[in-house]
N, C-alpha and C positions, 0 to 999 in steps of 0.2 A: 674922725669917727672911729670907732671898736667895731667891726664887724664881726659876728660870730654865727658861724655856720653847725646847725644842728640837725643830727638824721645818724640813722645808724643800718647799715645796712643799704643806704637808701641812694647813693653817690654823693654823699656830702665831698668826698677826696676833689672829681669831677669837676663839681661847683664851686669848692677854694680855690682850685686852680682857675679856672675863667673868673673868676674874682681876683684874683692875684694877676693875669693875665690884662683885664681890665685898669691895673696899677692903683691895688689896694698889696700891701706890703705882708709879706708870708712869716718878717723876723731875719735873722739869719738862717743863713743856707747850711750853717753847719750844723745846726742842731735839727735839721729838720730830717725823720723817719724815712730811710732810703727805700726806694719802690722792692718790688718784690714779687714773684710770679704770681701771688696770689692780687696785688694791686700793681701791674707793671705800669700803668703812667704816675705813680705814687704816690704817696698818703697823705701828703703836702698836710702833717700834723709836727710841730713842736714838740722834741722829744722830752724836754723837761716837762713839756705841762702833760705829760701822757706821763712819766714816773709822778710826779706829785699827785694825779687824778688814782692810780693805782694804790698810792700809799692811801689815800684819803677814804678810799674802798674800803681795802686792806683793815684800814681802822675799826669798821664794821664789820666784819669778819665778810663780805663782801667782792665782788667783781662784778667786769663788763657783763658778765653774762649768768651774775647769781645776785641778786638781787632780791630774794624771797626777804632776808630779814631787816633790809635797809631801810633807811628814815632819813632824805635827801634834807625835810627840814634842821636836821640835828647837827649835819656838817655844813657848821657857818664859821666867817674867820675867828670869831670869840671864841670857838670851842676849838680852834685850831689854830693859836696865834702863829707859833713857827712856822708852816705851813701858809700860812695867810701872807708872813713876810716873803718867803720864797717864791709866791705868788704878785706879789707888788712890785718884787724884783722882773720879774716878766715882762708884766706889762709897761713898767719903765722904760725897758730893753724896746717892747716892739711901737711905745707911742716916741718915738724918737723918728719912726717915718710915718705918720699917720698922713690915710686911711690905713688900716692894717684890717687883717681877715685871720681868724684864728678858728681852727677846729679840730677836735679830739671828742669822738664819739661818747665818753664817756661824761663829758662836759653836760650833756644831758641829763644825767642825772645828778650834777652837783651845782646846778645854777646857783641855789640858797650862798654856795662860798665863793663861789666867782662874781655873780650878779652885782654884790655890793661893791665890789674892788673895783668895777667897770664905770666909769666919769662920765660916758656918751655910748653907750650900747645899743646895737641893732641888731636886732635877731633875724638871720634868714634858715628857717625852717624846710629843710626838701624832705619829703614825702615819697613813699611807695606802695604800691598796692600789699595790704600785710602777706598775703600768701607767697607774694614772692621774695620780703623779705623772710618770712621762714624755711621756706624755699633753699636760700642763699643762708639761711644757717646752719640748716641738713649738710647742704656742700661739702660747707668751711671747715662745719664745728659739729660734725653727727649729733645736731638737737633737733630732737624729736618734732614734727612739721606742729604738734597742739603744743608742742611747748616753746615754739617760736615764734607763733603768734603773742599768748601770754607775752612773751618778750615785750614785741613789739607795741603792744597795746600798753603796756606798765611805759613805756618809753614817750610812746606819743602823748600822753596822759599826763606823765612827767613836766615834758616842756611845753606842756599848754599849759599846765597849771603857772608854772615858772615864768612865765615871759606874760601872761597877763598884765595887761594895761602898759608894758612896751611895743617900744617900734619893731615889729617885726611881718616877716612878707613869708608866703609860701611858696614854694617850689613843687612844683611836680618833676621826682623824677623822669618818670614816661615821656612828660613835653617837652623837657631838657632834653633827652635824647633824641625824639619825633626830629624838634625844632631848635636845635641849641643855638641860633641865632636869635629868633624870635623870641625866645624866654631871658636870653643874656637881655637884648634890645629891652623887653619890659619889667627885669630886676632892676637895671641900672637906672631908667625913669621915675622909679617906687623911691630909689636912694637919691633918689637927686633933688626928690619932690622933700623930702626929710631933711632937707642939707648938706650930704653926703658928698662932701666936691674933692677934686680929684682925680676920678674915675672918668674913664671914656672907652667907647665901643673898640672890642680891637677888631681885630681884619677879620672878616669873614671866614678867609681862608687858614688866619692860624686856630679859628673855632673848631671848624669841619675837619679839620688837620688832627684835632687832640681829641675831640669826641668820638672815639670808636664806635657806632653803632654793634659791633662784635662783642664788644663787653656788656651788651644789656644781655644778663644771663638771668638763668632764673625765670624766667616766661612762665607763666602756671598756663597750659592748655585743658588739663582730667578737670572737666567742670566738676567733677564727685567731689573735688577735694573742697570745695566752698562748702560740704556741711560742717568742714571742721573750725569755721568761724562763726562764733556765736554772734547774736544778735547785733550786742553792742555792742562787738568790732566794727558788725559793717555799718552799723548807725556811725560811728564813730570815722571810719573809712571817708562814707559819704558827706560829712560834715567837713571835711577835710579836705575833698577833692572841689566841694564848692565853695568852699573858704567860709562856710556859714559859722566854724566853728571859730573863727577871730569876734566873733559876736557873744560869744556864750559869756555871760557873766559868771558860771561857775562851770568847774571840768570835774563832771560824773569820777570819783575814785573808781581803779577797779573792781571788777563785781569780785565774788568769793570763788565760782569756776578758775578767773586767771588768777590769782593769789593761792589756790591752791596746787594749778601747773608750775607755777612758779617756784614754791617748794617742791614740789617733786622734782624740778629741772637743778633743783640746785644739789641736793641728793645724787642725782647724777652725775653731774659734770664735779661732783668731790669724789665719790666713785673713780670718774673716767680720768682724773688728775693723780690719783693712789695709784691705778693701774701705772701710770706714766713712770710716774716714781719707782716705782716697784719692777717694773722692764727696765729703767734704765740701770739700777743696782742691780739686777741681773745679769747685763751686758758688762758692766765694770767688773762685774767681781768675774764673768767670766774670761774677760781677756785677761786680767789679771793672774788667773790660774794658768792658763794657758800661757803667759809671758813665764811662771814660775817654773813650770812645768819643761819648758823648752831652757831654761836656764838650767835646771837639774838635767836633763837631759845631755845637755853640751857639757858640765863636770862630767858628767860619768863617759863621756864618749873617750873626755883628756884621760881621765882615771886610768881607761882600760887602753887606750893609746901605749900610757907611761908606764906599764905593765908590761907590757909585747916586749 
């Protein structure tokens, strides 16, 4: 089986690895994105399939976290055969140890070109309360708490639409953390019940050992801030906490309020990437000057040395 872990924001990282822990296969260890203070138990993501998911963006003028103009149905492998190959190449690589478990947050919005490439996929979707993934992207990514909702809601929307009428299970982050026993014990039941062999419970101890409870950041406690979720987030929220929403035969698009956060956040963050740009040719061109600067300086010191 293809396992593929979807969530953004949400501990997907967490849950590949107690999936991988379980003895579902991560790929090679070399390619895979080294942790980092921002995810110090690591991001257990494929770095090829995070540069190809970026180009595929990219193509749309596009990213993880701009999204206002994008059309997930548009990038499929026909519209991207090169791309598509490099992609087959992949997964050739990781079904050589199948169960394998595969995830890159942005794989969320481009199912349309992965989904077909996939022979036996199973989707495990984790879940988080949206405030405190906006929450966690104020932190990360100074985006605006209404427009990290937006995010979040164009995302969950996403892969519901996507994975309609496949095998796929929810996760709650929150009970992964409460219980990451309890919730590993009854993913791996869901996949076993599917077919899914291979897999078996690991120790207790190396669960609670990897599960930080310190790492659940992001808490929303200012009850004020739930006016800045509109309706159909929390309709949406709630449909998702009690799994009603594996039943909907159709997933509500977003309303016009998040489509239009969504263009202002992208506005933004092109903005806040010009700035980037723009301080770092600053920094260059001034050590630059200042290397110059100290080299003329040291001629002239010889100059007037050679003079005396």
């Amino acid at each position: 089986m293809q396992l593929v872990v979807l969530g953004m924001r949400s501990g997907s990282s967490v849950l590949t690895r107690l999936v991988n822990m379980s003895g579902a296969s991560v790929g090679p260890r070399e390619e895979l994105m080294k942790a980092n203070a921002q995810n110090p138990k690591g991001f257990w993501e494929d770095e090829r399939v995070v540069a190809l998911n970026n180009a595929l963006l990219k193509a749309q003028g596009c990213g993880w976290n701009q999204v206002g103009k994008l059309t997930p149905e548009a990038i499929t492998p026909e519209a991207f055969p090169a791309e598509a190959e490099r992609a087959r190449g992949i997964i050739r690589d990781l079904d050589v140890s199948r169960p394998w478990v595969l995830k890159d947050p942005r794989m969320c919005l481009l199912l349309p070109f992965w989904k077909p490439l996939l022979a036996a996929p199973v989707f495990v979707i984790i879940h988080r309360a949206p405030l405190e993934v906006a929450h966690s992207l104020r932190t990360h990514h100074e985006m605006p708490l209404a427009c990290g909702l937006a995010l979040w809601d164009y995302y969950m929307r996403t892969i519901l639409r996507h994975t309609s009428g496949q095998r796929r299970a929810l996760v709650s982050y929150g009970g992964l953390m409460a219980d990451p026993v309890g919730v590993m014990a009854g993913l791996l039941e869901r996949l076993r019940g599917w077919g899914v062999q291979g897999l078996g419970m690991p120790e207790t101890g190396a669960i609670t050992e990897f599960v930080d409870p310190a790492l659940y950041r992001e808490k929303v406690a200012d009850p004020t801030e739930m006016s800045l979720v509109t309706g159909d987030q929390r309709d949406l929220h709630q449909a998702i906490e009690d799994g009603g929403v594996l039943g909907w035969s159709d997933v509500p698009p977003p309303s016009f309020h998040t489509l239009e956060l969504l263009r202002v956040n992208d506005e933004l963050q092109f903005r806040r990437w010009n700035e980037k740009v723009l301080r770092r040719r600053v920094e260059e061109t001034k050590r630059a000057c200042e290397a110059k600067i100290a080299e003329l300086e040291a001629s002239l010191a010889r100059l007037s040395g050679a003079g005396q």
